[in-house]
DRENVO-895425 format. One record per residue (C-alpha): residue number from 0; residue in one letter; x, y, z. Coordinates in steps of 0.02 Angstrom, whole numbers. Example, Ala and Ser with C-alpha at 12.3 -4.5 7.8 and 13.67 -1.06 7.14 Angstrom:
residues 2
SETOR    i  aa      px      py      pz
SETOR    0   a     615    -225     390
SETOR    1   s     684     -53     357
//
This chain:
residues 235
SETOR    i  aa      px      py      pz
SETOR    0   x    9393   10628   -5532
SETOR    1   x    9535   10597   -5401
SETOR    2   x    9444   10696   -5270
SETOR    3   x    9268   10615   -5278
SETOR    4   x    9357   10434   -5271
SETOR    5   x    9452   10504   -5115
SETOR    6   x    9303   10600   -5031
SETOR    7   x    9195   10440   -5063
SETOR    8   x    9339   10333   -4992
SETOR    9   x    9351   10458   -4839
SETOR   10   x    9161   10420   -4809
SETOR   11   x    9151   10231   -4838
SETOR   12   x    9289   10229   -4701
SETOR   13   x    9184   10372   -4575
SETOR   14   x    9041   10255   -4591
SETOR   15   x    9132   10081   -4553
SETOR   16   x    9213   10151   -4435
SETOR   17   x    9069   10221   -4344
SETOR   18   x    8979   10044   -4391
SETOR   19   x    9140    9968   -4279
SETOR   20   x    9132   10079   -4148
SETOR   21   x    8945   10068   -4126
SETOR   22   x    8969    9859   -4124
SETOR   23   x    9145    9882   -3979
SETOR   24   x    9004    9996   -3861
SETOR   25   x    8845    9875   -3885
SETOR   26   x    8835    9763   -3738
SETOR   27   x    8767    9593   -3779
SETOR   28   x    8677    9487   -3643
SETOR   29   x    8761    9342   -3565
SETOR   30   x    8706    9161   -3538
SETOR   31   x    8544    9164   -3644
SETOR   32   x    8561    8992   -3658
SETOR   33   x    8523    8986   -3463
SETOR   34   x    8382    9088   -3472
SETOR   35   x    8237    9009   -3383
SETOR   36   x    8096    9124   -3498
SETOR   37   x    8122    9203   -3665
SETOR   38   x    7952    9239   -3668
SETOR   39   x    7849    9253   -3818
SETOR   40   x    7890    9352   -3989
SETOR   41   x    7754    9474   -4008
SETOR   42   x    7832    9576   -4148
SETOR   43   x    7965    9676   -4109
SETOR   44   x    7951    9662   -3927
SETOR   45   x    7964    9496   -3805
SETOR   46   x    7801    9468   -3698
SETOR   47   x    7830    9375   -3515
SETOR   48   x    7639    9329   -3485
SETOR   49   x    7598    9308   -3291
SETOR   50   x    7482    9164   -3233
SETOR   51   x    7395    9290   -3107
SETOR   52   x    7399    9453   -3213
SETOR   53   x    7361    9609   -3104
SETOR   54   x    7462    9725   -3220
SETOR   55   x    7542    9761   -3351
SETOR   56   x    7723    9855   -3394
SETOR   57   x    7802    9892   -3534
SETOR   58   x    7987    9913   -3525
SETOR   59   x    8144   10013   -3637
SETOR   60   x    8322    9943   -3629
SETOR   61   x    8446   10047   -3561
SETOR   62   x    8556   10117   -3733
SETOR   63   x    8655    9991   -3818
SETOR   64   x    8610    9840   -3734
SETOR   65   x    8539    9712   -3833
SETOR   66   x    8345    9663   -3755
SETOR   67   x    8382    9506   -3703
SETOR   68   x    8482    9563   -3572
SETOR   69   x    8322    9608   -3462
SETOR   70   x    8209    9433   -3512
SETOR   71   x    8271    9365   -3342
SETOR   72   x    8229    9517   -3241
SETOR   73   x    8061    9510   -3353
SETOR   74   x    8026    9334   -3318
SETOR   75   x    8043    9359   -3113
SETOR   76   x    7921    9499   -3119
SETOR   77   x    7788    9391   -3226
SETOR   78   x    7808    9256   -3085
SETOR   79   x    7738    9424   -2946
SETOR   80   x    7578    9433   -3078
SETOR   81   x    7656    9583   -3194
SETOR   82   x    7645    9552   -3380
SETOR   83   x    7789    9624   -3449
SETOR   84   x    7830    9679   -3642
SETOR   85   x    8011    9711   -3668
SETOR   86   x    8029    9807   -3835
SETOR   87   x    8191    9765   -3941
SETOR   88   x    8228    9950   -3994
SETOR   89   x    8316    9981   -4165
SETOR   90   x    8484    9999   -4182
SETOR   91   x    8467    9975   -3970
SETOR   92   x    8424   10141   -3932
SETOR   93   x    8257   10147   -3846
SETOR   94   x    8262   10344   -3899
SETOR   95   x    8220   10308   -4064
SETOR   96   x    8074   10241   -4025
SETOR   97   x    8002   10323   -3897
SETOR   98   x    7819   10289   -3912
SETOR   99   x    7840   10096   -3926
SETOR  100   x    7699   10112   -3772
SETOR  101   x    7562   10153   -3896
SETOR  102   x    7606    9993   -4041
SETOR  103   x    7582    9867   -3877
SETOR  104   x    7475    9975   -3764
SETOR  105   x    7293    9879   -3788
SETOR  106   x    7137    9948   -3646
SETOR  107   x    7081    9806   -3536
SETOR  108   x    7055    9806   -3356
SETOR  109   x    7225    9797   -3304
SETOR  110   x    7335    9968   -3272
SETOR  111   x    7460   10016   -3381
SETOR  112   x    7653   10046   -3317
SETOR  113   x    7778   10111   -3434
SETOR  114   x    7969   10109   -3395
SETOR  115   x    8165   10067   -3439
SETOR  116   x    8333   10066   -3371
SETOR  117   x    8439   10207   -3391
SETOR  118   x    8438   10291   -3572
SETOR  119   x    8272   10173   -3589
SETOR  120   x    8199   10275   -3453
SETOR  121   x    8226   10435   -3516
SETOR  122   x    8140   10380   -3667
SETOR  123   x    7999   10299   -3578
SETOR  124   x    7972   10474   -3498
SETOR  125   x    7890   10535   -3650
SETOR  126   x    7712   10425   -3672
SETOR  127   x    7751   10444   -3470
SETOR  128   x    7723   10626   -3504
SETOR  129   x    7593   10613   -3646
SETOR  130   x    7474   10471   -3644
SETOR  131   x    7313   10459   -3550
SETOR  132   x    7349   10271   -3535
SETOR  133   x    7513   10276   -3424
SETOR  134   x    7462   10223   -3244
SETOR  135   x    7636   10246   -3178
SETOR  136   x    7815   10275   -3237
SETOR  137   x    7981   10162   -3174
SETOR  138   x    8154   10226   -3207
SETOR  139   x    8289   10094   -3154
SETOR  140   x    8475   10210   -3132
SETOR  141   x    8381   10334   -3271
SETOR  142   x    8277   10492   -3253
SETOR  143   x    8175   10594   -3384
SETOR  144   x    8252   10740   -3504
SETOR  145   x    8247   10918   -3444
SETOR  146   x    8101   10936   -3565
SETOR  147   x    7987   10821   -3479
SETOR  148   x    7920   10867   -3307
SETOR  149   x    7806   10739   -3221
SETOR  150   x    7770   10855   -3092
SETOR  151   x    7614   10912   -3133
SETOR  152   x    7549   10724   -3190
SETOR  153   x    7427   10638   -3115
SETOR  154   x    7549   10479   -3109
SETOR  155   x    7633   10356   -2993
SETOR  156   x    7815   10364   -3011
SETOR  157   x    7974   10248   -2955
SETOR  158   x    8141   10256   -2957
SETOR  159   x    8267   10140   -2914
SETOR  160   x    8455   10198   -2946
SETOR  161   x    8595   10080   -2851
SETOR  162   x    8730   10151   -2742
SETOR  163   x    8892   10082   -2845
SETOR  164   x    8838   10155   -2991
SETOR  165   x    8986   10252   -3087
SETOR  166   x    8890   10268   -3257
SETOR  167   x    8726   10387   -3216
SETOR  168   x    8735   10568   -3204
SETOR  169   x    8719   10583   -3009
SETOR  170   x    8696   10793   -3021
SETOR  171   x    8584   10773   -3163
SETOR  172   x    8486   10627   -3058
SETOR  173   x    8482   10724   -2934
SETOR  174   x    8382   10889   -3015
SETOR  175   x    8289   10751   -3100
SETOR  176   x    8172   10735   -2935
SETOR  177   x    8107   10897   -2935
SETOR  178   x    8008   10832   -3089
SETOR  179   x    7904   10713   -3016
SETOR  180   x    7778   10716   -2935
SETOR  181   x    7749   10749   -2765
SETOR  182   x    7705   10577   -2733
SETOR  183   x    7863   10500   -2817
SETOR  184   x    7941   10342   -2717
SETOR  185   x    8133   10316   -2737
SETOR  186   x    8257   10198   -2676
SETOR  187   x    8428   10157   -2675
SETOR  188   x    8496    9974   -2705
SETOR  189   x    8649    9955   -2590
SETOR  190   x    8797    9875   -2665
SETOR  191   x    8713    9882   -2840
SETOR  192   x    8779    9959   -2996
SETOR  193   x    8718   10008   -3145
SETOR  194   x    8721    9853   -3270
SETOR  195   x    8681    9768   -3116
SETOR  196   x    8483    9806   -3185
SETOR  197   x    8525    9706   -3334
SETOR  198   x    8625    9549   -3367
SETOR  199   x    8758    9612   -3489
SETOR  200   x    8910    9612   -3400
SETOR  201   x    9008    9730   -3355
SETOR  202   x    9012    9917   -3402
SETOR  203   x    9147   10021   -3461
SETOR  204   x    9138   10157   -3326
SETOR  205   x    9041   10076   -3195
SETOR  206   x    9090   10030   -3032
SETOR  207   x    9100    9845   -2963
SETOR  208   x    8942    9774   -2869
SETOR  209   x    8944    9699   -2726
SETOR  210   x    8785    9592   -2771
SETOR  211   x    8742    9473   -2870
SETOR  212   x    8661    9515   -3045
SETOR  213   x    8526    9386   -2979
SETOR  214   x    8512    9475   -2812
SETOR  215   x    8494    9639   -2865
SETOR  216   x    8361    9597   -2985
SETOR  217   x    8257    9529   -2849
SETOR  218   x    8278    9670   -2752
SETOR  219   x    8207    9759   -2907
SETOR  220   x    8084    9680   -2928
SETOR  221   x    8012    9675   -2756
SETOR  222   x    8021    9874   -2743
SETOR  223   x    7925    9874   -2937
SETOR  224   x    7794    9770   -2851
SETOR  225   x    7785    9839   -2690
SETOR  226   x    7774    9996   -2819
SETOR  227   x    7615    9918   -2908
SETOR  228   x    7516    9853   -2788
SETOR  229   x    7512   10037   -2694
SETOR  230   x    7467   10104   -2836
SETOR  231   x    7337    9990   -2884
SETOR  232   x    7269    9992   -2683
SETOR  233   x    7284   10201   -2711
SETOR  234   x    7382   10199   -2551
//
């Protein structure tokens, strides 16, 4: 019939279109051939092993950003003695897969941090929220849903937004901290932005740093491990 061969048509077209759009938004990381550390495959996830291991964190891309965007930032915080797992999410969406904490999570005597940049965080929120094994949650220019509150966890909590940043919510950041707890450490990044957490590029929407990539991800990382060694002291 001329109408199923023209509703059929109609959908092959919805879905490469879609496919097309989906490939113009993804942002793909830049210089990987520079990269000093592309740590080791562990099976859907990249694992930056520390030398002097005092903790360990697993960490959710921000949405649409292909993983290897964060394996420098991962590979500085392994050289401050933080193992770090950086899970490649499917179709880069860290939301679905929002308990990859419990397929790399494995007890030892080291505590447990669980975080991500931006949509990452918000998915991170969720073991954040649920699991016994979450010793603190980091959001990086991300908060949780409105259906997760934090407030009432026993958990160490960080977040780190950056002051240039034209792509986060700022209201919905803002009522964000009246879900953590207490407790809850945050800091701004001056002259950051918000891809400035990754090493992508730029972002449609975002406003231009006045950093480095480089420098802001040390700044990062010190707060993160400033972060975890108060809450490992339980100061």
């Amino acid at each position: 019939m001329k109408w199923l061969k023209r509703v059929s048509l109609l959908l092959l077209l919805l879905v490469i279109g879609s496919f097309t759009t989906f490939l113009w938004l993804n942002h793909s990381a830049e210089d990987t051939m520079q990269y000093q550390d592309k740590g080791e495959d562990i099976g859907g996830a990249r694992l930056f092993e520390s030398d002097a291991s005092k903790a360990n964190f697993i960490f959710y891309p921000g949405g649409l950003v292909d993983y290897d965007s964060y394996f420098d930032f991962a590979h500085m915080l392994s050289q401050e003695g933080i193992n770090v797992i950086v899970v490649d999410m499917p179709f880069n969406l860290a939301i679905l897969n929002r308990y990859a904490f419990d397929d790399y999570y494995e007890a030892d005597n080291l505590p447990w941090f669980v975080g991500g940049h931006s949509l990452g965080a918000a998915a991170a929120a969720y073991p954040a929220k649920e699991s016994d094994n979450v010793e603190g949650y980091i959001a990086l220019a991300g908060y949780p849903p409105e259906s997760i509150d934090l407030s009432d966890q026993s958990l160490d909590v960080l977040t780190i937004h950056a002051s240039l940043d034209g792509v986060i919510d700022s209201s919905a950041f803002e009522a964000s901290m009246s879900r953590y707890p207490e407790n809850s450490v945050h800091h701004t990044i001056e002259g950051g932005n918000h891809a400035g957490f990754g090493k992508y590029g730029s972002q449609r929407g975002d406003n231009p740093a006045k950093l480095s990539t480089h420098t802001q991800h040390e700044q990062t990382v010190q707060l993160i491990v400033e972060f975890i060694d108060a809450s490992i002291d339980g100061t």
